[in-house]
C-alpha positions in Angstrom: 0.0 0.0 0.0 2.9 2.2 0.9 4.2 1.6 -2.7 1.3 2.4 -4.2 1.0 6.0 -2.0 4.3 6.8 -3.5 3.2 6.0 -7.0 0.1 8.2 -7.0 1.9 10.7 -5.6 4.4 10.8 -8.9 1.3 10.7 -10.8 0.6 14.1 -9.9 3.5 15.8 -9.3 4.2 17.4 -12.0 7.9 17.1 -12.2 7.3 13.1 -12.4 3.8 12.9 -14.0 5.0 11.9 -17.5 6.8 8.7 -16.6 4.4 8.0 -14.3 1.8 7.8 -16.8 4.2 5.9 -19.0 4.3 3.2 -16.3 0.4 3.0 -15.8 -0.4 2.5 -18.9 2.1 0.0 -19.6 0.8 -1.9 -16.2 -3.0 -1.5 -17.0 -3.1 -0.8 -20.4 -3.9 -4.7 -21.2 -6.1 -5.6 -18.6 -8.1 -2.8 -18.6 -8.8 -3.5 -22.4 -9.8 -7.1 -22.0 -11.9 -6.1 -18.8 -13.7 -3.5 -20.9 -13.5 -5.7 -24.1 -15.7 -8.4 -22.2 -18.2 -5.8 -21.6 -18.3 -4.1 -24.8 -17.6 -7.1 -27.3 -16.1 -5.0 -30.3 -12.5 -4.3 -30.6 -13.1 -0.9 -31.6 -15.7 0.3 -29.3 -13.4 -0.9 -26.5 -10.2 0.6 -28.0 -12.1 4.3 -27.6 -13.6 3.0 -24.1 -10.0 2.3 -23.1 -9.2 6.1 -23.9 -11.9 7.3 -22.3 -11.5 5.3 -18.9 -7.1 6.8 -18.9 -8.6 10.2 -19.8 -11.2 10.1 -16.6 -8.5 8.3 -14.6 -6.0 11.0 -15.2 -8.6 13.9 -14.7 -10.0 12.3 -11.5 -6.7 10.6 -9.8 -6.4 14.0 -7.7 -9.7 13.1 -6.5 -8.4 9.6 -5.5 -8.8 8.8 -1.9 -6.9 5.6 -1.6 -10.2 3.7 0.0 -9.4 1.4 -2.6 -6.5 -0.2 -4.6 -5.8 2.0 -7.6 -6.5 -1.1 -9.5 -10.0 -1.6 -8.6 -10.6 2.5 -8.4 -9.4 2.1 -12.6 -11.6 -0.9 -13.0 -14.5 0.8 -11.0 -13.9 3.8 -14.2 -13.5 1.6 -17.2 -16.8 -0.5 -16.0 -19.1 2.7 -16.1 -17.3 4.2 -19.2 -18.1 0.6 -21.0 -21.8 0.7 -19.3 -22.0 4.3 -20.3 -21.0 3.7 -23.3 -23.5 0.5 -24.1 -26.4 2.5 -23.1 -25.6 5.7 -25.3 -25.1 3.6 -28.6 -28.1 1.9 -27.8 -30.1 4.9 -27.4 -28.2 6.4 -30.9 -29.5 3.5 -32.3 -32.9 4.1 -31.2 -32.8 0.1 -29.5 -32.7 -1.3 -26.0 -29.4 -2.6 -24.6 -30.1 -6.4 -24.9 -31.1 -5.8 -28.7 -27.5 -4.1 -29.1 -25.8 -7.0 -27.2 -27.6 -9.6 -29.2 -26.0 -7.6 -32.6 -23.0 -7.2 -31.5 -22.6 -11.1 -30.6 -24.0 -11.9 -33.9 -21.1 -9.4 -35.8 -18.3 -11.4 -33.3 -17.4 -13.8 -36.4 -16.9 -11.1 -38.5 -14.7 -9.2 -36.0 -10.8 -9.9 -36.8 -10.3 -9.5 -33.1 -12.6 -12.5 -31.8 -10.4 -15.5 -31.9 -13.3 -18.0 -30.7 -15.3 -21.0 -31.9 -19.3 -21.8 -32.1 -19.0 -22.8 -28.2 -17.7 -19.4 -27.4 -20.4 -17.8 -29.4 -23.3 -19.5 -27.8 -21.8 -18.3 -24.4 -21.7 -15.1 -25.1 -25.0 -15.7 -26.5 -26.0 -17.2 -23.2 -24.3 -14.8 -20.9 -26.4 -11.7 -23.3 -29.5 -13.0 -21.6 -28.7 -12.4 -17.9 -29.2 -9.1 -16.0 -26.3 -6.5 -16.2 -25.1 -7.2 -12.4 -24.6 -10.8 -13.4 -23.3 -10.6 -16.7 -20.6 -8.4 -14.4 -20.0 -10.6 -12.4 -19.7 -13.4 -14.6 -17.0 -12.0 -17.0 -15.2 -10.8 -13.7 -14.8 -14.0 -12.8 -14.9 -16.3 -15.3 -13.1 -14.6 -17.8 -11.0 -12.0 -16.1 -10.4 -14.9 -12.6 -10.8 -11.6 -10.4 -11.3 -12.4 -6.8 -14.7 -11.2 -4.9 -13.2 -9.1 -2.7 -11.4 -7.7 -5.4 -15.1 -7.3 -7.5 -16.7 -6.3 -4.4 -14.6 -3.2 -4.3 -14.8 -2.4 -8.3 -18.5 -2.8 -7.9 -19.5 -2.0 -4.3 -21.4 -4.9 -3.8 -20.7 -7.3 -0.9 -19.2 -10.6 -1.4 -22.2 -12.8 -0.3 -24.1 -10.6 -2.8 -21.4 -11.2 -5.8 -21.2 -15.0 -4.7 -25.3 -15.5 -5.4 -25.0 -13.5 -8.5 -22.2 -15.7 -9.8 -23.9 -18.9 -8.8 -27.5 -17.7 -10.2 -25.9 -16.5 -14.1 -23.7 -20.2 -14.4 -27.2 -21.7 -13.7 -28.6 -19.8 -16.0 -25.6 -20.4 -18.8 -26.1 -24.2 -18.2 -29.4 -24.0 -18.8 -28.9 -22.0 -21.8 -26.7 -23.8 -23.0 -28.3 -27.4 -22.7 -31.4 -25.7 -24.1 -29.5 -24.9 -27.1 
């Protein structure tokens, strides 16, 4: 924690800010992208989420108060940018989120950037149908092997609460799945 301190303070001093940056992105640069990437789907949209969620975590780190790790206080950001983000192309595209989830799954083969089979298809498929907070918590998990303390704090939900979620959307995805 005491290593951390020091590296947000060399974030914004101004003297040291530059490398600083350097090294943040080049720690969180990745992760970040497949975190919001899981959310998002398209390679693209995620790419200009990623910005968005270093610009906001830039503007706001002076506003940091160290209540959490830096690295869930990032993730906490690039979750509502790719959130924010879902609901506003939705609403340019005058349908509802699941209607924009179920088109973007369907234009995954044709993405350059999606490396996976029919099977990973139909569980994207399958994870498009459950509510928002478990499709979170899912991808967290499943994809991403976050702890729950670790999602509890990027999503300020307790653990018990994170652990029912998790163990309600794999039902669901099994049942999904078998039914397809």
């Amino acid at each position: 924690m005491q290593e951390e301190q020091e590296f947000i303070k060399k974030l914004l001093n101004p003297k040291t800010q530059n490398e600083a940056f350097k090294e943040l992105l080049r720690d969180y640069q990745r992760p970040l992208y497949n975190h919001i990437r899981n959310i998002v789907l398209n390679h693209d949209d995620a790419d200009d989420v990623l910005q968005n969620t270093f610009v906001k975590v830039f503007q706001y780190l002076k506003n940091f108060k160290g209540e959490s790790k830096l690295f869930s206080w990032m993730y906490r950001i690039a979750t509502n940018e790719a959130l924010t983000f879902l609901n506003q192309k939705s609403k340019i595209n005058g349908i509802s989120s699941e209607e924009l989830q179920n088109k973007t799954i369907d234009n995954l083969q044709a993405d350059v950037f999606f490396d996976g089979n029919e099977i990973q298809l139909k569980l994207h498929k399958a994870i498009a149908i459950l509510p928002e907070k478990q499709q979170l918590v899912f991808k967290m998990k499943y994809f991403e092997e976050l702890k729950y303390e670790t999602i509890s704090e990027i999503l300020g939900t307790s653990v018990g609460a994170l652990k029912a979620s998790y163990h309600h959307a794999v039902k669901k995805i099994e049942a999904f799945v078998t039914a397809n």
